[in-house]
N, C-alpha and C positions, 0 to 999 in steps of 0.2 A: 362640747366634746372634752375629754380628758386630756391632759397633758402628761406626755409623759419624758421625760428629759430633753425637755423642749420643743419635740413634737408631738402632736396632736394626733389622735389615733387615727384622723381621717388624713390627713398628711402620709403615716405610717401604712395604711393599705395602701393610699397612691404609688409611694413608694417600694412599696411592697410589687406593686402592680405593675408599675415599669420595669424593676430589675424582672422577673418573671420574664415578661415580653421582651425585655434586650436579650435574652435567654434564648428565647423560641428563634429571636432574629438571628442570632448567632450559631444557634443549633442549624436553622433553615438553611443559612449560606453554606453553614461545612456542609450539611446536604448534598447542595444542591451543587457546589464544588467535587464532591466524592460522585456524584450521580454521573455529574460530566466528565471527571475522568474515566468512570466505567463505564459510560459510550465513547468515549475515545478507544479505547482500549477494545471495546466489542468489535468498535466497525473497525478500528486496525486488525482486529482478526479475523474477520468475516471477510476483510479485505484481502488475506494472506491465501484462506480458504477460499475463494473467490478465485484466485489468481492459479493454485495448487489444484483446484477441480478442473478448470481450463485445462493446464496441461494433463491430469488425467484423461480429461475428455479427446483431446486432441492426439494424447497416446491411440485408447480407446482405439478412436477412426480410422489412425494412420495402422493399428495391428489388424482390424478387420478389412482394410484393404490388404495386405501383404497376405491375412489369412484365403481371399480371395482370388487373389492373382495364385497361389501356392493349387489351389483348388482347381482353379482353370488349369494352369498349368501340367498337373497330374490327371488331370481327364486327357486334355490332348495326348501327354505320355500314354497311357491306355490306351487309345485308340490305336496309335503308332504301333506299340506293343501287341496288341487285339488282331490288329490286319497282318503283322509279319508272323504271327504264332497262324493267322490262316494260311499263309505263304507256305510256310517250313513244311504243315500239315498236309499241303497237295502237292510239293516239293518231295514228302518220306513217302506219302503215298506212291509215286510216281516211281522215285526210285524202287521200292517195295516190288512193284509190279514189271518194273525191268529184272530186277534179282531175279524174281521167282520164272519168265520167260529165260535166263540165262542158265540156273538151275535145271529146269527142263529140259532145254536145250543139250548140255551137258549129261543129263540123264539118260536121252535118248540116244 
């Protein structure tokens, strides 16, 4: 082998060959440092969204019950409403037909 200021060329790739791989090691960790912070950071979010869809959800339910009871509630009104409009209607009937015997009446 050659020397070349004091090392030897096969000395020079070894060394060559480890700083390289201290490289990749140290490149790896920040990796895999950086990797772990951005699933830190996702599942804190997914976390956040997790917890934020809940209460959407839970809105959701609680508004399509209130939208149900509003529902129920407006049919019974109707109904209420429904039976006294037939009331009033054989109530103006009734009177209608006493007027018109009273008119007569008067007529004759």
């Amino acid at each position: 082998m050659t020397e070349n200021r004091g090392y030897t060329v096969g000395n020079m790739a070894d060394d060559l060959t480890i700083e390289i791989l201290k490289q990749i090691r140290d490149n790896t960790a920040e990796t895999t440092q950086r990797l772990e912070r951005l699933e830190h950071s996702t599942s804190a979010g997914f976390e956040r969204m997790d917890l934020r869809l809940g209460r959407v959800e839970q809105g959701l339910l609680d508004l399509g019950k209130f939208m149900r009871q509003i529902a129920l509630d407006l049919t019974k009104q109707e109904r209420w409403h429904n039976d006294h409009v037939k009331v009033l209607e054989k109530d103006m009937s009734v009177l209608k037909s006493r007027v018109s015997k009273l008119e007569r009446k008067k007529g004759a």
